[in-house]
N, C-alpha and C positions, 0 to 999 in steps of 0.2 A: 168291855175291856178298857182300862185305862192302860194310856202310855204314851212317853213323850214323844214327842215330834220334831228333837233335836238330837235323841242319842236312843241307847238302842235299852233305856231303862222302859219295864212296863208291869203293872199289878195283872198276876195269870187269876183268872177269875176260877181256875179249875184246883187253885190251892185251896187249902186248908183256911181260907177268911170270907167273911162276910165283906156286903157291901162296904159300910161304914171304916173296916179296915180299909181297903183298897184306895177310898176316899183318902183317908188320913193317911195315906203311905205318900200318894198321888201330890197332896198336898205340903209335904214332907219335902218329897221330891224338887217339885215346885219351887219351894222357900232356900233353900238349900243350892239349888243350881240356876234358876230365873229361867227354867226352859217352859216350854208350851206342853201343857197336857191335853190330851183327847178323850172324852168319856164318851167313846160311842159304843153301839148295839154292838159291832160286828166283832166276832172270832176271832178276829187276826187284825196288824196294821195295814192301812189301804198301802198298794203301787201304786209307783207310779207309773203310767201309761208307758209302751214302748214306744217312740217316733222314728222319723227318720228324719234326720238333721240337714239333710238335702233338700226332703219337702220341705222343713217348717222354713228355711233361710229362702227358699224360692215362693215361701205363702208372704215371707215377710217383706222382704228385699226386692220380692216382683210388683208386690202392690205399690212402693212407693216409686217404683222405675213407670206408672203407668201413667198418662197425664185423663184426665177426667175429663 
């Protein structure tokens, strides 16, 4: 599946095109807006992870509060 990684454009691999379309749409895309495209394996666009914003500021903000 291609698809960018700045907005929510993507070539569905389950349309009606061959690779080489998808490429040139992909490409298109690309020239056209300067976003980032993805050509990987997987079915869908990856998430991002859920966190908690408590931990990550206490992983971050504790470590430099620590003296070594």
């Amino acid at each position: 599946m291609k698809y960018c990684l700045n907005c929510d454009w993507f070539a569905d691999p389950e349309a009606d095109t061959d690779d080489d379309e998808r490429s040139q749409a992909a490409l298109e895309h690309f020239v056209e807006t300067g976003h980032s495209i993805d050509s990987s394996d997987s079915v869908g666009r990856p998430t991002t992870p859920v966190i908690c914003e408590a931990f990550l500021v206490r992983d971050l903000v504790g470590s430099f509060g620590q003296s070594v």
